[in-house]
C-alpha positions as CSV (number, residue, x, y, z in Angstrom):
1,X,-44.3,28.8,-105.4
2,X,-46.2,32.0,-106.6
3,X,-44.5,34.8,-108.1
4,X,-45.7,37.1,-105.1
5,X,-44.0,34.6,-102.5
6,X,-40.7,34.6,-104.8
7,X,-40.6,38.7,-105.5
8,X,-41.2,38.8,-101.5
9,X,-38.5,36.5,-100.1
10,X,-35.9,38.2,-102.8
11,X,-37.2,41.6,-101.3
12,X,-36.7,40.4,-97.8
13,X,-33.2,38.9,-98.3
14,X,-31.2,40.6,-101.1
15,X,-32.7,44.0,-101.5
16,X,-32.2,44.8,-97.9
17,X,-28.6,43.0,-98.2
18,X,-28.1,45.6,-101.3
19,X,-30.0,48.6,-99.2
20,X,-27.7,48.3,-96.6
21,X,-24.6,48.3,-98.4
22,X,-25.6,51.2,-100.7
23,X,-26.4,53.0,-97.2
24,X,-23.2,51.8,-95.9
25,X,-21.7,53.2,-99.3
26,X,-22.8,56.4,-99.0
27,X,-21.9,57.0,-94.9
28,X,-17.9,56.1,-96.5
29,X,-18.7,58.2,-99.4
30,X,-19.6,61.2,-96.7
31,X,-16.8,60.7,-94.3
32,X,-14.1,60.1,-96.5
33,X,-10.7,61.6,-95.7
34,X,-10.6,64.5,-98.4
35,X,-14.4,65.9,-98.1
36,X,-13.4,67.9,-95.3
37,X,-12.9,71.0,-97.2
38,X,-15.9,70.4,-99.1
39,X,-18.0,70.3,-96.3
40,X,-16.6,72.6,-94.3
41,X,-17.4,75.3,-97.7
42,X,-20.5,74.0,-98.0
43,X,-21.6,74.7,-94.5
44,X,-20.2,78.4,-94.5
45,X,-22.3,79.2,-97.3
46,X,-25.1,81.4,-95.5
47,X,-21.8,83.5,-93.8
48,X,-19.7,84.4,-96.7
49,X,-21.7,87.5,-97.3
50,X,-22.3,88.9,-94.2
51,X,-20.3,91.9,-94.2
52,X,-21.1,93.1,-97.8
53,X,-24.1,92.1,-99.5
54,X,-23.8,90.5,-102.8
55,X,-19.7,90.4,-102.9
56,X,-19.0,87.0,-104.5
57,X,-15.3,85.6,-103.7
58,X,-14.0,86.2,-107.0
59,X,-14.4,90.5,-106.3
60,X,-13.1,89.4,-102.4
61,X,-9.9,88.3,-104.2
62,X,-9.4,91.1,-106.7
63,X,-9.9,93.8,-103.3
C-alpha cells in the first residue's frame, strides 16, 4: 500500500470520526446550562448605549 492510499483512508475514517466529535464538542460547549447569561450579554451589546452615547456600565452604576 502507498503512503497516499494510507494518509487517505485514515482521513476518510478517523479524521471525520474526530471532526465530528470536536463539532459535536463545541454544539455542548455552546448550549450548556450556565452560558445563558453570557449569551444573552453578548447579544445586547449593540443596545447598551442607546440612550447616552459613550456611557460604559461602570458610570451607569455610579448614577
Amino acid at each position: 500500500m502507498d503512503k497516499y492510499s494510507l494518509l487517505r483512508e485514515i482521513a476518510d475514517s478517523w479524521v471525520l470520526l474526530a471532526m465530528f466529535i470536536f463539532f459535536l464538542g463545541v454544539i455542548v460547549w455552546a448550549f450548556r446550562p450556565g452560558s445563558r447569561k453570557v449569551h444573552q450579554d453578548t447579544a445586547s451589546i449593540p443596545f447598551r448605549n442607546e440612550d447616552r452615547p459613550g456611557v460604559s456600565k461602570a458610570e451607569e452604576r455610579q448614577s
